[in-house]
C-alpha positions as CSV (number, residue, x, y, z in Angstrom):
1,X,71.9,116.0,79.4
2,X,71.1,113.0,77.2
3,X,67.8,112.3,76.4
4,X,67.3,109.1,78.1
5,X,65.4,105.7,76.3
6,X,64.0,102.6,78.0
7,X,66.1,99.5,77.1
8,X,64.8,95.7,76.5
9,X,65.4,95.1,80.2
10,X,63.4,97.8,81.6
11,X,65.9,100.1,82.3
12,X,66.7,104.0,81.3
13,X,69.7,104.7,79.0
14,X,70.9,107.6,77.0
15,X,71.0,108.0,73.9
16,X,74.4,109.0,73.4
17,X,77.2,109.1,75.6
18,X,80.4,111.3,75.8
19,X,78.8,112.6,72.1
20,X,79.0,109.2,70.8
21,X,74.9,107.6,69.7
22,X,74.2,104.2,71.9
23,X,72.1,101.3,71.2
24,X,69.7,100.5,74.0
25,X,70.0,96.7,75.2
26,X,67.1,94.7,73.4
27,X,68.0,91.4,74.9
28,X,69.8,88.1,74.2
29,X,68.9,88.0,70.6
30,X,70.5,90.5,68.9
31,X,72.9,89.9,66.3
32,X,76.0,92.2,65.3
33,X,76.4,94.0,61.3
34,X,78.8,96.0,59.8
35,X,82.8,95.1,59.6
36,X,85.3,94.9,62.3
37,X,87.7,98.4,62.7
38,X,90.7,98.1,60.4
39,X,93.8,99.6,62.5
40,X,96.2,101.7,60.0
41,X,98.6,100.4,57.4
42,X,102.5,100.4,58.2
43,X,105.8,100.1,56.7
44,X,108.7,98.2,58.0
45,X,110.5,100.9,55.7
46,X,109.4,103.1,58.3
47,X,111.3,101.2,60.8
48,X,114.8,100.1,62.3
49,X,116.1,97.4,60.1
50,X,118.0,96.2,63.2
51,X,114.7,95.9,65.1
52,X,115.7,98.5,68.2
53,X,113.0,100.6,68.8
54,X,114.0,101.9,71.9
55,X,113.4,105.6,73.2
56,X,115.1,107.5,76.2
57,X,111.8,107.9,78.2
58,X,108.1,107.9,78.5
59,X,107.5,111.3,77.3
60,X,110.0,110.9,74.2
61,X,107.5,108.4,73.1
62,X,104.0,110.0,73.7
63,X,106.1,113.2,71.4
64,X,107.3,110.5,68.7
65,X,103.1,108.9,68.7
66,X,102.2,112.8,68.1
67,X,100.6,113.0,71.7
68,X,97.6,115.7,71.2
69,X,94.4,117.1,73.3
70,X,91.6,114.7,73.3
71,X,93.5,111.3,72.6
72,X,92.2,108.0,73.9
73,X,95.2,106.4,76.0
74,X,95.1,102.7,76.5
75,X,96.5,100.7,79.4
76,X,96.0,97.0,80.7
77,X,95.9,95.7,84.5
78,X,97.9,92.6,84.9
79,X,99.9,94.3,87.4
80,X,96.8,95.1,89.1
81,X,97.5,97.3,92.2
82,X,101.5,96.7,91.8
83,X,101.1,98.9,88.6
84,X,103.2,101.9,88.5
85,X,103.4,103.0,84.6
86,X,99.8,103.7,83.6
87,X,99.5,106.8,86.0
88,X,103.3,107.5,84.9
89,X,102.1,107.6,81.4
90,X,99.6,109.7,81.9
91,X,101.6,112.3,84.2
92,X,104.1,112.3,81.2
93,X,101.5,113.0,79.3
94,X,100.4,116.3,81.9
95,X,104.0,117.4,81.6
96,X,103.6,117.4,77.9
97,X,101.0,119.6,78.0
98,X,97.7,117.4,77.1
99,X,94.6,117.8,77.8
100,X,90.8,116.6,77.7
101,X,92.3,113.1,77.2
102,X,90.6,109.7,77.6
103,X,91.5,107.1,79.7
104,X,90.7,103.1,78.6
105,X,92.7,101.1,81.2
106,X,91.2,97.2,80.9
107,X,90.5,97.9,84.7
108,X,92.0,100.3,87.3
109,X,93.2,99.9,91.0
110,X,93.1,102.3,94.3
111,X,96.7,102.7,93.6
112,X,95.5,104.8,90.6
113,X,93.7,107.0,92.9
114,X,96.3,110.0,91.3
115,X,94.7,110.2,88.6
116,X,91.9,112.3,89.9
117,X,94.1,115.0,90.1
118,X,94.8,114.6,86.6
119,X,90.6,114.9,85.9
120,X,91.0,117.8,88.8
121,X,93.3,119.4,86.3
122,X,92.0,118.6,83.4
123,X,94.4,116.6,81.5
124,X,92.0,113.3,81.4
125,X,88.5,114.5,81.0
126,X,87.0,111.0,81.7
127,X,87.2,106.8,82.2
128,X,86.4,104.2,80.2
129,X,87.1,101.5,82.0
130,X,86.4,99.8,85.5
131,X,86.2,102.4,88.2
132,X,86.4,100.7,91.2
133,X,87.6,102.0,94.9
134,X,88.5,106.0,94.9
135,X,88.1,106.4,91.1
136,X,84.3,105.3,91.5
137,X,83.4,107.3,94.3
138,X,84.7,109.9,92.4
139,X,82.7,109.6,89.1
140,X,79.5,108.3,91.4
141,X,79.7,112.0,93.2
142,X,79.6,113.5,89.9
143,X,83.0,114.9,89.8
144,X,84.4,113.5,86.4
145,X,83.3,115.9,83.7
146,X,82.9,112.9,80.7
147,X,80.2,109.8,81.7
148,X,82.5,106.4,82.7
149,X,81.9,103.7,80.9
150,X,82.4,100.0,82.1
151,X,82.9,97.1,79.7
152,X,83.3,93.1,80.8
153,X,86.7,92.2,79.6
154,X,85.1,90.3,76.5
155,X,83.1,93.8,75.8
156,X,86.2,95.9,76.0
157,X,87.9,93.6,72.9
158,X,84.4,94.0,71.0
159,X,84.8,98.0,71.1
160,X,88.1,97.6,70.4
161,X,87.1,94.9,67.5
162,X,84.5,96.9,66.2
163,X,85.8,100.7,66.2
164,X,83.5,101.5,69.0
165,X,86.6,102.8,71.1
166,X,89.8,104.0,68.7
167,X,92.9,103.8,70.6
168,X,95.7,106.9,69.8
169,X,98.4,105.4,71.9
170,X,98.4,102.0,73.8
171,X,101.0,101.7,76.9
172,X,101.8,98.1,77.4
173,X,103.6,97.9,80.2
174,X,105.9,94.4,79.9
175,X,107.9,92.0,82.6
176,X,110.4,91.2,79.3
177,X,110.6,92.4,76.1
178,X,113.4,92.6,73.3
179,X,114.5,95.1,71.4
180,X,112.2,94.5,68.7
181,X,109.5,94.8,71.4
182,X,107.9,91.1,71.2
183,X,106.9,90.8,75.0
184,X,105.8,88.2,77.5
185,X,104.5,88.5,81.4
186,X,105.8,85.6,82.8
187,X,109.4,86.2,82.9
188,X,111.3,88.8,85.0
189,X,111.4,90.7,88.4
190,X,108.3,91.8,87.6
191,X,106.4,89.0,86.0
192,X,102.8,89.0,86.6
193,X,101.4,86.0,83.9
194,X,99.5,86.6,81.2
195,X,99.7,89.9,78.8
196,X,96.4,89.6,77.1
197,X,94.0,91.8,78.4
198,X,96.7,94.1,76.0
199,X,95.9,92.0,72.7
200,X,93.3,94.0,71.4
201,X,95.5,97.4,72.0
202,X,98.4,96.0,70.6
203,X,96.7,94.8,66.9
204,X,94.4,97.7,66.9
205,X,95.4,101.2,68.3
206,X,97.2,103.6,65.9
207,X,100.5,104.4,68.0
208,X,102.0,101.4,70.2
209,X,104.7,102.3,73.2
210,X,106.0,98.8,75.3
211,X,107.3,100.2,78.7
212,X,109.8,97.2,80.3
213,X,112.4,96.9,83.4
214,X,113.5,93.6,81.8
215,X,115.2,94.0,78.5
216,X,116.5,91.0,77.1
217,X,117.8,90.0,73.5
218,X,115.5,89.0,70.5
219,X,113.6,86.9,70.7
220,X,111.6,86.8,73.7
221,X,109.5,83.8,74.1
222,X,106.8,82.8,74.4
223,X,105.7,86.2,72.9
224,X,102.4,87.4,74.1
225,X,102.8,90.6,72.4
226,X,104.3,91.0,68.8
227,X,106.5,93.3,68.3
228,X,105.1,94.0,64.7
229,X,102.4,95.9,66.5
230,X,104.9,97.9,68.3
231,X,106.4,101.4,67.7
232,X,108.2,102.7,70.4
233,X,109.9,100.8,73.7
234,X,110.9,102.2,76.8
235,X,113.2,100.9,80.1
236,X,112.1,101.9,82.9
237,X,113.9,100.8,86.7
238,X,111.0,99.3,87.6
239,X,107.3,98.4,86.2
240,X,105.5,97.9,89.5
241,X,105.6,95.7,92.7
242,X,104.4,92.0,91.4
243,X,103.9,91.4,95.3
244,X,100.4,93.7,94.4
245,X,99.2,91.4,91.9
246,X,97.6,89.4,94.2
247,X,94.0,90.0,93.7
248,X,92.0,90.9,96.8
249,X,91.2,87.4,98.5
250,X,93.6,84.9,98.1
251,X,93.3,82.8,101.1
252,X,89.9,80.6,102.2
253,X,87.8,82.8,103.9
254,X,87.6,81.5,107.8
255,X,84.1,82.9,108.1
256,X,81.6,79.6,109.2
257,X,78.7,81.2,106.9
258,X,80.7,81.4,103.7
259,X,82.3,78.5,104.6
260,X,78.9,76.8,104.5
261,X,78.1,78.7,101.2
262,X,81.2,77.4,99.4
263,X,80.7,73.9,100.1
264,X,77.0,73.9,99.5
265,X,78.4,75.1,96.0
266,X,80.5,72.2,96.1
267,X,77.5,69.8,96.6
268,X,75.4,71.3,94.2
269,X,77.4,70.7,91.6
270,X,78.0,67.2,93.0
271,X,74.3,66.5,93.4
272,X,73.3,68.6,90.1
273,X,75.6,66.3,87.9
274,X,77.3,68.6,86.8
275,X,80.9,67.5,88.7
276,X,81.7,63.9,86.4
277,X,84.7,62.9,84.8
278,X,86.0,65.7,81.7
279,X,83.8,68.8,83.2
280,X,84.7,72.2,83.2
281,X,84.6,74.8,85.6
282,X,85.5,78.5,86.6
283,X,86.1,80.3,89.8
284,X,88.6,83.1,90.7
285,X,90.1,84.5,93.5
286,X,87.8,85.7,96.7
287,X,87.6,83.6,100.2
288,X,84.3,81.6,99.2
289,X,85.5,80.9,95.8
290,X,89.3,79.4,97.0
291,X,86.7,77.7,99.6
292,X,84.8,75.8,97.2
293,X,87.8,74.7,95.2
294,X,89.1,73.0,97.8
295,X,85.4,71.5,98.5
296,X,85.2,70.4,95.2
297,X,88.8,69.1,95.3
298,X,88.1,66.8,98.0
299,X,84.9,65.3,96.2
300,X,86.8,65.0,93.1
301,X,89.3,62.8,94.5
302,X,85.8,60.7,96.3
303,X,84.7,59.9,93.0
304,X,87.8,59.3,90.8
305,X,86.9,62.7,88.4
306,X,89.3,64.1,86.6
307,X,88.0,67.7,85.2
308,X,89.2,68.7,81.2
309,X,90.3,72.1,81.9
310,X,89.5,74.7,84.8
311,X,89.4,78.0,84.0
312,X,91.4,81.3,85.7
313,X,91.9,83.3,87.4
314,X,94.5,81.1,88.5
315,X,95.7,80.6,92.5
316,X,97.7,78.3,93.7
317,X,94.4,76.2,94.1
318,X,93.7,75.7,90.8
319,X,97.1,75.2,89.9
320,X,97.1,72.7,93.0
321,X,94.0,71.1,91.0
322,X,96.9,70.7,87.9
323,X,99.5,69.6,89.4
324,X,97.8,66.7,91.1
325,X,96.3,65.6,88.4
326,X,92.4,67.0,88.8
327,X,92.8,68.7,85.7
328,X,94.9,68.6,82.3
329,X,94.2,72.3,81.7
330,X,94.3,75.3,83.0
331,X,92.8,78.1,80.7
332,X,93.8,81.2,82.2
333,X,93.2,84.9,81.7
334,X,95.0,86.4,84.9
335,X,96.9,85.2,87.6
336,X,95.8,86.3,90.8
337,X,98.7,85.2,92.6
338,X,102.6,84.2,92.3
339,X,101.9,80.8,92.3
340,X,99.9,81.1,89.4
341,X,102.7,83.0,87.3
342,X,105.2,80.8,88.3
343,X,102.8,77.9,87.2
344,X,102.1,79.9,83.4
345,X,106.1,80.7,83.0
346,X,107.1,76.6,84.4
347,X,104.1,74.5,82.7
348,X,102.6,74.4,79.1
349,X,99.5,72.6,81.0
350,X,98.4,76.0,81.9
351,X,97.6,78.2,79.2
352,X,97.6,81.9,78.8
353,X,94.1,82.9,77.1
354,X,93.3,86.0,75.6
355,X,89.6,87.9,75.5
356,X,89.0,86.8,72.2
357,X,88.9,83.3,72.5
358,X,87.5,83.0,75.8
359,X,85.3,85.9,75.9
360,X,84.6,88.1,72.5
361,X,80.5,87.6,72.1
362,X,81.4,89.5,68.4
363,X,83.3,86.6,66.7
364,X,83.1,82.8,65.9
365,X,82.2,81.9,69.2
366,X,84.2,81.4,72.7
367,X,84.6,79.3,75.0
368,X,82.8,80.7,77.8
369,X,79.8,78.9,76.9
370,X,81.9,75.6,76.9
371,X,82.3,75.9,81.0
372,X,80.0,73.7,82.6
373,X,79.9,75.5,85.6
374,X,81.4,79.0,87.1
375,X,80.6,80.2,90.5
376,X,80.9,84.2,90.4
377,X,80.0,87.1,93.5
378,X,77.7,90.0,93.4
379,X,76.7,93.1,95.2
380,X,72.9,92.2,94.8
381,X,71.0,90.1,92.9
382,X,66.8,90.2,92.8
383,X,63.8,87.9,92.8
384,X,63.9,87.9,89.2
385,X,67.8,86.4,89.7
386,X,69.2,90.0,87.9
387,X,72.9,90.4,88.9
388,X,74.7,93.3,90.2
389,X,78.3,93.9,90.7
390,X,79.1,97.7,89.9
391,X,77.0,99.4,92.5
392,X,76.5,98.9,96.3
393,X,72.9,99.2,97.6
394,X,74.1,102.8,98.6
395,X,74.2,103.0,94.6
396,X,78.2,103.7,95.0
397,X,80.2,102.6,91.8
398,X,82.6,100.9,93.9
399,X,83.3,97.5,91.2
400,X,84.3,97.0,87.7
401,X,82.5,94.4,85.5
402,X,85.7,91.9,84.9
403,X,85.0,88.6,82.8
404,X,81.5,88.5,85.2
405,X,79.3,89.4,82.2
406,X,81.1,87.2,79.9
407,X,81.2,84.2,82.2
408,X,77.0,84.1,82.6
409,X,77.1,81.8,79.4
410,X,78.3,79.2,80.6
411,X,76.1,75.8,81.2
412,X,75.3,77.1,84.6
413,X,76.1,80.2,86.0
414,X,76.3,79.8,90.5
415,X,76.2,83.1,92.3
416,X,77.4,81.9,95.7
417,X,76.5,85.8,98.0
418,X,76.3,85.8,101.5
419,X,72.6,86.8,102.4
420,X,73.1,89.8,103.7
421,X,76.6,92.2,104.8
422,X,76.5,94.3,107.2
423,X,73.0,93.9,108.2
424,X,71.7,94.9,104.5
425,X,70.0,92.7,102.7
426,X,72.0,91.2,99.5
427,X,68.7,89.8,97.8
428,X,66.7,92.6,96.5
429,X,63.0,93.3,94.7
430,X,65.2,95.1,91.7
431,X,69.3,95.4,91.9
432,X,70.2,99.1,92.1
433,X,72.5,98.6,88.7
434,X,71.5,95.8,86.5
435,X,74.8,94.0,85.3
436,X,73.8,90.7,84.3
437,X,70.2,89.6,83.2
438,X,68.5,86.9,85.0
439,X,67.7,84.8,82.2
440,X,71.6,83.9,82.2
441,X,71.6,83.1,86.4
442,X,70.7,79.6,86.9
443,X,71.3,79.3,90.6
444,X,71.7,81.9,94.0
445,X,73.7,79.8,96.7
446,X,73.8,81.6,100.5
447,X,74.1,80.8,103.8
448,X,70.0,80.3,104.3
449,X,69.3,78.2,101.3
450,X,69.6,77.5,97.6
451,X,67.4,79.5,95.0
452,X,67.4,77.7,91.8
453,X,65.9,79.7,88.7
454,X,62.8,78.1,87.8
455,X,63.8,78.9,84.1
456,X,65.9,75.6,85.2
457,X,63.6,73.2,85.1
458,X,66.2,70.8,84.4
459,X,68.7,71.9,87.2
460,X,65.2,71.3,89.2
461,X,64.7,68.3,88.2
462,X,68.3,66.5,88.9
463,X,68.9,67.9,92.8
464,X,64.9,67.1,93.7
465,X,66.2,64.3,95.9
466,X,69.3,66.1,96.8
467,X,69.1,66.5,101.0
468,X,70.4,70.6,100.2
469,X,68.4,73.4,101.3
470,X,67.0,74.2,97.7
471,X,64.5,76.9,98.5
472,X,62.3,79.4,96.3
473,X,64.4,83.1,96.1
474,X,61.2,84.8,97.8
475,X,61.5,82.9,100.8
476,X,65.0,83.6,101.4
477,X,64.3,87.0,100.8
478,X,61.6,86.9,103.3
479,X,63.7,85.4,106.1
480,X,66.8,88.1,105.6
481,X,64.5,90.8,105.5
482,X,63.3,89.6,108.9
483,X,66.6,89.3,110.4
484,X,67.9,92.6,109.0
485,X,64.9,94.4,110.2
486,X,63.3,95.3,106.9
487,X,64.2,95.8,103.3
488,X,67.4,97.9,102.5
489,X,67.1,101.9,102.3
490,X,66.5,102.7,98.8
491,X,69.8,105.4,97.6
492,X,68.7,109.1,96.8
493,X,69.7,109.6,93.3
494,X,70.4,113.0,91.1
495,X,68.8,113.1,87.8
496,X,72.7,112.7,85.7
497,X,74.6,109.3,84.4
498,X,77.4,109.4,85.4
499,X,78.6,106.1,84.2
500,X,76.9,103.4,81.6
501,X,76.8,99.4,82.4
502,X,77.6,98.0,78.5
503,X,76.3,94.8,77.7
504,X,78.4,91.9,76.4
505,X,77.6,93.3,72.6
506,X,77.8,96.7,72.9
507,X,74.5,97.9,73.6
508,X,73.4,99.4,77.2
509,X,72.1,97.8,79.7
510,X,72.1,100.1,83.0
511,X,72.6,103.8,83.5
512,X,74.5,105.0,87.3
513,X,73.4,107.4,88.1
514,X,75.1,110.8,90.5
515,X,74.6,109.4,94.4
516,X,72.9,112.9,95.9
């Protein structure tokens, strides 16, 4: 076991992880040294002049890459749970006789459940990635012999950036793609949007394989992916079911409590200022969320504001928000839904955005900290306005990180929770998995009141004649703790990590640990 260190924020870490040394958070401040990771040097020599790089199958190209034990094998998510060619990858892989490899999906989906029984058999010895549904109950109960490690979507580019994670062999899977392997999500059967949670594994991992049921002749445009960064390609009959994309919510919740949540979001934002003519906001997919766009939608129009850019997830709400004229921008990072891809492939209004602009805290800047506003969930959050979104209060990795992390930087950061689920409390004396520090939560909407940071004097200030229910976090606290009969039953914990929270630069923040 890892010897263990006590981080800026209060919480134990090891020291290294799967054999690799870690930094301990140590807070907002710290600024990154050193060089960013070089990926290897290449010949076109080396390479059909004609520009066809196809191969039979899957398994031809893991043997032409020089599959070996203990490689790190890279995948991406924008098929969400429709995905069928990561866990085919990595069963070609099996057949071929690996072993102890490492998995770095930018997220992963119940409908990769199968690969458990690749960690069962040894052939991936551990995660790196989001580990949400079976996959985290299975790392939480100690199973997965290597520690997990989750990463925001910004942090995975920064490892990928900075040589903290070397890629072997990165599986894009693609909706179209030519011969010469430049690739784009939007068109196809199988189109799912953007392709850019795969940037990063494209310019940077040593082998590159695109997997495609959609081959069409060069050049494929717009192309997301470059086909100078690729090696191998591979057809396929199908990629996955773009019907699965759809990301978990994507209808307004009916429920009268969340209901009120989302458009007391709304009228914060309204009351706070914040909504005036060329603002900027962010809020995915989830019922509340889709609820307080269509809030906010409905005040817009009231006042004559017209927003600059929203940002995606897209839905068909926000792209309901473009095509009425509420917005000249979308900014998007995934699609959520069909509408949305149809939206990115039809209209150059709504722009596919990669991690690195939007998100990468180890470059020139991003743009997250241009958003005015973004309304995000959690699991818990705390008196001291701490975020969680990994863990349960049962201390069950059920979550992966997403853009969450990334988006606290904006100009003010609205957790909009319902106050308690099923009769547990969802505000907390300390989260059970610290995943975003309170200095970077401005406000706590529910279904009992408002909580407004009191770092936010400002935010204070501007809704003090506002007739909402803006009330200390304490109090709220108080009241659900009365309802729900006390505070929530603190999980029983073994003394192993089994997965690391990273921070938005590379350093750790939490530790999860085995649920006894």
């Amino acid at each position: 076991m890892s010897e263990m260190i006590r981080n800026a924020a209060g919480r134990d870490v090891p020291t290294t992880v799967n054999d690799r040394p870690q930094i301990p958070y140590q807070g907002l401040g710290r600024r990154a040294e050193g060089r960013r990771h070089a990926p290897r040097v290449y010949s076109c020599a080396d390479y059909p002049g004609g520009g066809d790089k196809r191969v039979p199958t899957i398994e031809a190209a893991l043997e032409a890459c020089g599959l070996r034990d203990g490689m790190v094998i890279s995948s991406h998510h924008h098929l969400r749970d429709g995905d069928r060619v990561a866990v085919m990858a990595l069963e070609a892989a099996a057949r071929l006789g690996a072993r102890d490899l490492t998995w770095f999906p930018s997220a992963s989906f119940p409908s990769q459940a199968s690969v458990i029984n690749l960690m069962e058999s040894g052939v991936v010895h551990h995660i790196e990635g989001s580990l949400n549904g079976p996959l985290g109950g299975y790392c939480s109960q100690g199973k997965m012999r290597g520690t997990g490690v989750l990463r925001s979507h910004g942090g995975r580019y920064q490892a990928i950036q900075d040589g903290e994670v070397q890629t072997d062999i990165a599986v894009i899977v693609t909706p179209a793609a030519a011969l010469f392997w430049n690739a784009n999500g939007v068109h196809g059967k199988s189109a799912c949007g953007s392709l850019f949670f795969a940037l990063a594994d494209s310019i940077y991992a040593d082998k590159v394989i695109v997997v495609t049921d959609n081959l069409i002749p060069f050049p494929c445009v717009p192309w997301q992916i470059q086909g100078n960064h690729v090696d191998y390609v591979v057809e396929v009959d199908s990629i996955g079911d773009p019907a699965k994309i759809v990301s978990g919510t994507t209808e307004i919740t009916r429920s009268p409590d969340r209901l009120r949540i989302a458009r007391m979001v709304a009228e914060f934002l309204r009351d706070a200022g914040i909504m005036r003519d060329g603002f900027s906001f962010q809020a995915g997919a989830g019922g509340i969320n889709l609820a307080f766009i269509a809030y906010l939608k409905d005040m817009m129009k009231q006042a004559g504001v017209k927003a600059r850019f929203v940002r995606g997830g897209s839905t068909r709400y926000l792209v309901e928000l473009l095509q009425e004229g509420l917005t000249d921008y979308i900014l998007d990072g995934q699609t959520f839904d069909l509408d949305g891809v149809r939206s990115m492939a039809r209209d150059p209004r709504h722009v596919a955005t990669s991690p690195f602009t939007s998100y990468n805290f180890h470059g020139k800047g991003n743009f997250a900290s241009m958003v005015d506003a973004v309304v995000l969930g959690a699991t818990e959050v705390d008196t001291a306005f701490n975020g969680n979104v990994v863990t349960h209060s049962d201390g069950r990795l059920l979550h992966g990180i997403g853009g969450w992390q990334n988006c606290l930087f904006a100009g003010c950061t609205i957790l909009a929770v319902p106050s308690f689920r099923d009769r547990i409390p969802v505000i907390v004396d300390r989260v059970t998995t610290l995943t975003g520090p309170g200095e970077l939560i401005d406000v706590i909407v529910t279904e009992r009141g408002i909580a407004i940071n009191p770092r936010r004097q400002d935010l204070l200030d501007a809704t003090r004649h506002s007739a909402l229910p803006i009330r200390p976090i304490e109090s709220i606290q108080q009241e659900v703790e009365r309802i729900c009969g006390g505070k929530p039953q603190a999980p029983v914990f073994g003394d192993r990590a089994v997965a690391v929270v990273k921070w938005v630069d590379g350093t750790l923040l939490d530790a999860v640990r085995q649920v006894e």
